[in-house]
Wavefront OBJ file of the C-alpha trace (Angstrom):
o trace
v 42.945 -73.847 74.324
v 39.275 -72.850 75.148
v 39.908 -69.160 75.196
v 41.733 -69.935 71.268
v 38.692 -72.074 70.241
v 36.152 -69.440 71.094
v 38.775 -66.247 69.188
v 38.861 -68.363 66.117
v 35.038 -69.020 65.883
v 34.606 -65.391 66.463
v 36.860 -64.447 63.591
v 34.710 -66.862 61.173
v 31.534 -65.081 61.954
v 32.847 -62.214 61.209
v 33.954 -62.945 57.469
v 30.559 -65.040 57.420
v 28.555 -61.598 58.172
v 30.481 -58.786 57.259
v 29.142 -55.624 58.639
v 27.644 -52.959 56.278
v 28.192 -49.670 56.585
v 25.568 -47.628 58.289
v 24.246 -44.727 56.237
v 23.342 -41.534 57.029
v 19.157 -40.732 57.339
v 19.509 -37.752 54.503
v 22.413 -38.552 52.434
v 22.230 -39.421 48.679
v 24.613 -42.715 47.624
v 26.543 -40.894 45.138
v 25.450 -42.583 42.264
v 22.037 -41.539 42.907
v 23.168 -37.573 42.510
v 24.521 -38.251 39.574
v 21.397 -39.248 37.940
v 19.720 -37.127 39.270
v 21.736 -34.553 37.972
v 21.896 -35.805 34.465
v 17.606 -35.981 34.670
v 17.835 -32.104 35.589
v 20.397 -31.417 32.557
v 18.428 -33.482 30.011
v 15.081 -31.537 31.301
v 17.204 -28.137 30.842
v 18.138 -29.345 27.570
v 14.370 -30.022 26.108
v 13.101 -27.042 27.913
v 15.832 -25.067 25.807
v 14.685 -27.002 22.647
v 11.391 -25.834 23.076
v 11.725 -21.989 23.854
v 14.033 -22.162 20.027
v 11.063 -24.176 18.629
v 12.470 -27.372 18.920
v 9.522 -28.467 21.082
v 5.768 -28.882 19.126
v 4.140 -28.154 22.136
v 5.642 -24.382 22.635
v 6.361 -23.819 19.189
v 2.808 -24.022 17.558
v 1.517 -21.650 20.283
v 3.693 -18.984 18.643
v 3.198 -17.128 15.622
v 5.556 -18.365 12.572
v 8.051 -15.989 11.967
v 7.724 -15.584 7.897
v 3.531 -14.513 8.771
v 4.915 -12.471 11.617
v 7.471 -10.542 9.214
v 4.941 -10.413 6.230
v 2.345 -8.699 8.620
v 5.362 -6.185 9.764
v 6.140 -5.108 6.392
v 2.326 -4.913 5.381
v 1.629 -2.192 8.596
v 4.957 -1.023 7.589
v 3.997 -0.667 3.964
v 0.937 1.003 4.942
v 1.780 3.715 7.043
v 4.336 4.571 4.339
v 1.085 5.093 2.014
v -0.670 7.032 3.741
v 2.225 9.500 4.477
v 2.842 9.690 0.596
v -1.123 9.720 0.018
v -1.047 13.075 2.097
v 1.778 14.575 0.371
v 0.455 14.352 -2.761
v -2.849 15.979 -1.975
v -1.127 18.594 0.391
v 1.298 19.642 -2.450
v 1.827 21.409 -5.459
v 2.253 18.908 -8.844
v 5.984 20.505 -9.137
v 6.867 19.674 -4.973
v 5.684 16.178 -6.008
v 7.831 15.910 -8.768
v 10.750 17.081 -7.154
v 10.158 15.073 -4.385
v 9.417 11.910 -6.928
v 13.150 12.726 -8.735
v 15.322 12.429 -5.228
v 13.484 9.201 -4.010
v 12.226 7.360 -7.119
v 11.544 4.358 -4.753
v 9.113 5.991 -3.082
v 6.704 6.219 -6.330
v 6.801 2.266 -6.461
v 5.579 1.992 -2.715
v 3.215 4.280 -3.213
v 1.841 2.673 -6.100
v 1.969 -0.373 -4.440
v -0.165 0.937 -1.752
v -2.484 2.559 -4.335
v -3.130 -1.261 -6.020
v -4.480 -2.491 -2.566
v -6.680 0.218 -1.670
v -7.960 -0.255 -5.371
v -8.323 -4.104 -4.527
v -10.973 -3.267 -2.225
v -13.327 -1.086 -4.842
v -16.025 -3.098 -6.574
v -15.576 -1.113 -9.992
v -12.823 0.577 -11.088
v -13.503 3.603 -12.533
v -10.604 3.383 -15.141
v -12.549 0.107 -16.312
v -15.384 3.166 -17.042
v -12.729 5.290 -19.235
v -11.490 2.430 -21.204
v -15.475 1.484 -22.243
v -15.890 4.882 -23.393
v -12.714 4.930 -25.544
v -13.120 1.728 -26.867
v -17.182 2.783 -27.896
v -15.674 5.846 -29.898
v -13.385 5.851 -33.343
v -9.868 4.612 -32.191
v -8.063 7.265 -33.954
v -9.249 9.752 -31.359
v -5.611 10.931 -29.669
v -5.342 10.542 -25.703
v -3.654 12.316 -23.265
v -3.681 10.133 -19.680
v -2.920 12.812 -17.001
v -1.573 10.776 -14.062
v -1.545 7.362 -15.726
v -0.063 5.461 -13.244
v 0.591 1.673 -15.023
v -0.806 3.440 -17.671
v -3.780 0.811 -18.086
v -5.304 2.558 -20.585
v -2.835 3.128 -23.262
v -2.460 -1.262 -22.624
v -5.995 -1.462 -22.984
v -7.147 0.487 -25.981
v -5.985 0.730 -29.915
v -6.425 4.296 -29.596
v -2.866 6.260 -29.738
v -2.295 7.468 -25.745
v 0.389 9.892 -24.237
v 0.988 8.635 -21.242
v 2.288 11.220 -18.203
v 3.117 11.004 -14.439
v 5.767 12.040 -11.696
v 7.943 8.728 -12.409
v 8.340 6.726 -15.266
v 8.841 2.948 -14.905
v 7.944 1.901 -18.280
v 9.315 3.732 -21.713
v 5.860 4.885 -23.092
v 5.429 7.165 -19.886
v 6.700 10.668 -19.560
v 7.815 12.041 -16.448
v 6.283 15.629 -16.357
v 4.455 18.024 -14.234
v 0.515 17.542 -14.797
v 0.329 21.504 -15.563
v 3.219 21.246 -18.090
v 2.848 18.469 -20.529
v 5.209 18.388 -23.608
v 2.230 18.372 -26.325
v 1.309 20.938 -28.748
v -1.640 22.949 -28.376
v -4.739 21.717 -30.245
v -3.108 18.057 -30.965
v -5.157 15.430 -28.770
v -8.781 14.473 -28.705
v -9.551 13.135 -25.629
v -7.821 14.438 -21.968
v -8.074 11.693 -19.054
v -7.857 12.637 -15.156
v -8.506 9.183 -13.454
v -8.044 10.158 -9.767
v -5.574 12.310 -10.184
v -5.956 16.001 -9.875
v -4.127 15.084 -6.168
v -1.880 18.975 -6.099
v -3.466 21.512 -4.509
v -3.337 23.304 -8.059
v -5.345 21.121 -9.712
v -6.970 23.823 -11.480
v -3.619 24.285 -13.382
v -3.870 20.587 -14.862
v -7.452 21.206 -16.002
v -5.766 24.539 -17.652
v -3.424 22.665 -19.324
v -5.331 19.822 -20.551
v -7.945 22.655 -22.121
v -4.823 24.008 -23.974
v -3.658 20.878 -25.093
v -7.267 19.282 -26.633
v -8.584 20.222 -30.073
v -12.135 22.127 -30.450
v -15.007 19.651 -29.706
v -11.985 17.634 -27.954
v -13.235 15.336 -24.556
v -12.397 16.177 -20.900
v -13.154 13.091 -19.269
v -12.592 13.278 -14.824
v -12.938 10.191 -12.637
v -12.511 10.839 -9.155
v -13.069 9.559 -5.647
v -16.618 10.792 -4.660
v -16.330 12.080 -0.976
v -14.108 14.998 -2.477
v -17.176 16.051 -4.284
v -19.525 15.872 -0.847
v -20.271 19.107 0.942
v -21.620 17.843 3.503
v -18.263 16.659 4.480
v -16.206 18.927 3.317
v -16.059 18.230 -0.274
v -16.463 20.641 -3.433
v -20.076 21.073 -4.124
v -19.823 19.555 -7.630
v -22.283 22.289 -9.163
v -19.530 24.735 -8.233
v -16.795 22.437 -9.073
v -18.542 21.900 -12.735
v -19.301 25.220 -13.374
v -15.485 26.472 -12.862
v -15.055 23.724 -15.653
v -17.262 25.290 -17.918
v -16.212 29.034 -17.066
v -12.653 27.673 -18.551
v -14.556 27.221 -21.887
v -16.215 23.675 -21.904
v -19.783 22.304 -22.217
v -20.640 19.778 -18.935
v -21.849 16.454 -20.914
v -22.194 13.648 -18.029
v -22.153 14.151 -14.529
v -22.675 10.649 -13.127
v -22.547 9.991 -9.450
v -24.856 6.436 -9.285
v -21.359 5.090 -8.196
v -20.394 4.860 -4.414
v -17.015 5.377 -4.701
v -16.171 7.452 -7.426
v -18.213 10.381 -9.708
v -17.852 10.561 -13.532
v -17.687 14.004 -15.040
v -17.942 14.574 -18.979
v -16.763 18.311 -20.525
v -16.524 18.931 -23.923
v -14.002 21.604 -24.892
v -16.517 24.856 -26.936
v -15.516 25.227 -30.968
v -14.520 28.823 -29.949
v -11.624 29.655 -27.760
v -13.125 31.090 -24.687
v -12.704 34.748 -24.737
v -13.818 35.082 -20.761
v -10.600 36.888 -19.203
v -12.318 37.299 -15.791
v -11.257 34.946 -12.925
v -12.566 31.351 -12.551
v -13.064 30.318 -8.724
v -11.785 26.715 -8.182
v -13.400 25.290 -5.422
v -11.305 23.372 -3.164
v -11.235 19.956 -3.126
v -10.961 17.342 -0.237
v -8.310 15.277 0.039
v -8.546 12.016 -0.080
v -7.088 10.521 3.135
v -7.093 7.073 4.623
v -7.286 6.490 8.122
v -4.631 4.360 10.264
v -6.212 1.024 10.763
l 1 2 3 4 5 6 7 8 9 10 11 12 13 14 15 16 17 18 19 20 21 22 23 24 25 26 27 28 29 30 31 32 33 34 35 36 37 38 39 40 41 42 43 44 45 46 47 48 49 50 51 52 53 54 55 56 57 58 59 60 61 62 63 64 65 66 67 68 69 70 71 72 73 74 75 76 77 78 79 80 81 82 83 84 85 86 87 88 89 90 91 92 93 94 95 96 97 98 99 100 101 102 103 104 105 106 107 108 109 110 111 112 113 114 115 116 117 118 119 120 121 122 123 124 125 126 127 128 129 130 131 132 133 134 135 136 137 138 139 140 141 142 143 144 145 146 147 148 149 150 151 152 153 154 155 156 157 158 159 160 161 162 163 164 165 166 167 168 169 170 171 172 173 174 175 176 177 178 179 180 181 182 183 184 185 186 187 188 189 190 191 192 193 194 195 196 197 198 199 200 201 202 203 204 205 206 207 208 209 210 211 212 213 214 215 216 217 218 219 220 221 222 223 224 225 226 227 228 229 230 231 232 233 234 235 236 237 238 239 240 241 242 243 244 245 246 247 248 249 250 251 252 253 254 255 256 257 258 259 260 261 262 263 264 265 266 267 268 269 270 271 272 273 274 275 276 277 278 279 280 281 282 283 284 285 286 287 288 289 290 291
């Protein structure tokens, strides 16, 4: 009986204290892995958010991707320029045209490179053509060599034929600068605005002499650093006097401008009988460096 006593008492302790299980030093309850685990995917998961811009933090660090394009296809843009820059003063006027016909885009971008250099000039020398038309008789006839977005014939009441290598707009003629479809002796007033870019300019100036009446105005605007011999620019003494030798009078030779010189002819009443050889002096080419 006393050996049953003392068995049962033993058996109620037991269910009174029931022994735990002993763990392990270094092991993880289970439970505690698994959130731990789902901390380290959540953390994944935002870390991913942010390296796609999902995070503020990480995101305005970067550069946005619209400024980032729009600065790709400026330097694009640019270098594009200043490969069709070259061309054209490395050229002949009928190589540009030809090249002008198969790519016709290529005129636009170009253009469009030409309005942001122009951007950057404090005067505009066309601004300087279009004051001296609209101070003379508006029935004087014009002939815009290289017009461009033909500016002048939008800006003056004078009547203007309008030429260049492309035409975008109906009043513009697509032409070769030395081959203009005008009748001799049938316009007043012959514009080169920063165009005589071939390398035989001389041939425009020939043509634009044919083209103007007796007394008729040769009016150039160009960039001045082709006219500086000190850096290997035309002197414009020489550059003027081939002018004249064609069979014009030098009227205005204005340089007080920094970025451009203004050059007035005016054609002679008598054709100019002088068969001997005029020597063109070579002008520099305008190139822009790579920024």
């Amino acid at each position: 009986m006393g050996e049953e006593a003392t068995s049962k008492n033993r058996k109620r302790k037991r269910q009174r204290n029931p022994k735990t299980p002993k763990e392990e030093p270094n092991q993880t309850p289970k439970n505690q892995n698994k959130d731990k685990n789902n901390q380290r995917e959540t953390k994944h998961h935002k870390n991913k958010q942010q390296q796609h811009g999902g995070g503020s933090s990480v995101s305005s660090k970067q550069p946005k991707p619209s400024n980032f394009l729009d600065a790709l296809r400026e330097k694009l843009s640019g270098g594009q320029f200043r490969m069709l820059n070259e061309k054209l003063y490395t050229c002949s006027g009928k190589e540009a045209l030809d090249y002008f016909k198969e790519d016709p885009d290529m005129f636009d971008m170009y253009h469009t490179g030409y309005q942001q250099q122009m951007s950057n000039w404090p005067e505009l020398p066309v601004n300087s053509v279009i004051n001296w038309l609209q101070s003379r008789n508006s029935s004087l006839v014009v002939a815009d060599f290289g017009c461009g977005d033909a500016r002048i014939a939008k800006s003056v009441k004078n009547k203007v034929f309008s030429f260049d290598l492309v035409s975008k707009n109906p009043s513009v003629v697509t032409c070769d600068m030395s081959n203009v479809p005008l009748e001799s002796s049938s316009v007043d007033v012959a514009v080169f605005c920063l165009s005589l870019m071939g390398t035989n300019y001389s041939s425009y100036i020939n043509e634009a002499y044919r083209v103007l009446r007796p007394s008729g105005w040769l009016l150039i605007a160009e960039v001045k650093s082709r006219f500086d011999p000190n850096n290997g620019g035309a002197d414009p003494k020489d550059f003027v006097k081939a002018v004249c030798n064609l069979g014009f009078t030098s009227e205005l030779k204005d340089v007080s401008n920094k970025m451009f010189i203004l050059l007035h002819f005016q054609k002679k009443e008598q054709t100019n009988s002088n068969e001997k050889k005029i020597k063109w002096p070579e002008l520099k080419a305008c190139l822009y460096k790579r920024r």
